[in-house]
C-alpha positions, 0 to 999 in steps of 0.5 A: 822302659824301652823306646820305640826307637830300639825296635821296629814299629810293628812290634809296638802296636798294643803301645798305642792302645796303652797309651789310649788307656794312660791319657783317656780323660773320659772316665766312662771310657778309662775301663773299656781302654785299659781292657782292650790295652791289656788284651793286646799286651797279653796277645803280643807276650804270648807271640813273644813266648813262642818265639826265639830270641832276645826279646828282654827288652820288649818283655819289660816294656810289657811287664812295665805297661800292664803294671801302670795299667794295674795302678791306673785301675787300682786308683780308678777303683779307689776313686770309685769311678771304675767297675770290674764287670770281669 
């Protein structure tokens, strides 16, 4: 996954909401994290796909977060401590 040396900070603002999601110990909490996590990273693809450029790096920084949110869920729902109200 890229860091968040190789591009400006304003560029990783939905990082922070993800990583919200990966360390949330409240388990209450967890569902509410990883939806906001995943609508900040869905809106900074979308800004991505109607830009021009070589954006490949943060695309995969992307795809790899929603991913790991994908996983953290499954397990939550596992475990029985997630509810999908979507």
């Amino acid at each position: 996954m890229a860091t968040s040396g190789d591009l400006p900070a304003q560029v990783w603002a939905w990082r922070d909401l993800y990583l919200s999601a990966l360390m949330e110990a409240d388990k209450d909490k967890t569902p509410a994290r990883i939806a906001d996590a995943e609508r900040a990273i869905l809106a900074r693809a979308r800004e991505l796909f109607k830009t021009s450029g070589d954006n490949i790096q943060e695309e995969e920084a992307l795809d790899d977060a929603l991913y790991a949110l994908h996983a953290l869920k499954n397990c939550l729902q596992v475990h029985g401590s997630l509810s999908i109200a979507a």
